[in-house]
N, C-alpha and C positions, 0 to 999 in steps of 0.2 A: 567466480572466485569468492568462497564466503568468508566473510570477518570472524573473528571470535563470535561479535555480537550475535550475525545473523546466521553463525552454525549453531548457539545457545539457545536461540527464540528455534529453530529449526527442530529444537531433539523436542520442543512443545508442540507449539504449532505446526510441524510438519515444513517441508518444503515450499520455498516462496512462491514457485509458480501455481504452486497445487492449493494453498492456501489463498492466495489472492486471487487468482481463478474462480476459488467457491466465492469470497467475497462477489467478486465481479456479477456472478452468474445472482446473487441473492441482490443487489445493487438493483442490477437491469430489471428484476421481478418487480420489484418494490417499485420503482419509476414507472415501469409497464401498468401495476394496482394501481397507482393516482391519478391515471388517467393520462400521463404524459408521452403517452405516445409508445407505440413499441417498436421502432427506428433504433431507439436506444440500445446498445450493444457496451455493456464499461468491459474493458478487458481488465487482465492483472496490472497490464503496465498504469492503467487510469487510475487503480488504486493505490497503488503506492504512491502516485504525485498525489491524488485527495490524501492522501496520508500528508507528506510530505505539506502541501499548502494550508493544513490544520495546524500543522508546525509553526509555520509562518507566521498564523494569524495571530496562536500565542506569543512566539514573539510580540507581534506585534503590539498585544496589549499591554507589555513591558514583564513578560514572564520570562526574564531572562536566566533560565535553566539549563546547564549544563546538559541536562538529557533530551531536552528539543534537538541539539545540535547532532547529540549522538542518534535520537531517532530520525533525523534527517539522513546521514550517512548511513544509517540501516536501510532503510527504503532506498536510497539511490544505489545501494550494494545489491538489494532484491528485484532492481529492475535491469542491470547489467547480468542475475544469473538467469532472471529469466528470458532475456534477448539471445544468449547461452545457449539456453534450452531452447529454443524456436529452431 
């Protein structure tokens, strides 16, 4: 079920499973190029919580912005469509 938010960022970026997907798949390369091993598999759902825990972090440095909280509720709406879609 998508938010205003995450049907708006949608007509951009495309659909969240299809978008975070490619993230995922370009993620996994990138760890696989540094040598860390090719075990590694990040799916969609791993990038919206690294989404989400980059949120966090800003909070945490005392970036207390209104759109951390709302990009937090985007990603947690993009990981319930994409559970959806599975």
């Amino acid at each position: 079920m998508a938010t205003k938010l995450t049907h708006e960022r949608g007509k951009v970026y495309g659909p969240p499973k299809i978008n975070h997907s490619r993230t995922a798949r370009l993620i996994t390369a990138y760890l696989h190029n540094k040598g860390l091993g090719s075990s590694f598999k990040i799916t969609a759902e791993d990038v919206c919580v690294f989404n989400i825990l980059q949120k966090v972090a800003r909070i945490q440095q005392g970036a207390n912005h209104l759109d951390n909280l709302t990009d937090i509720a985007g990603y947690t709406d993009n990981i319930k469509e994409i559970w959806n879609d599975a």
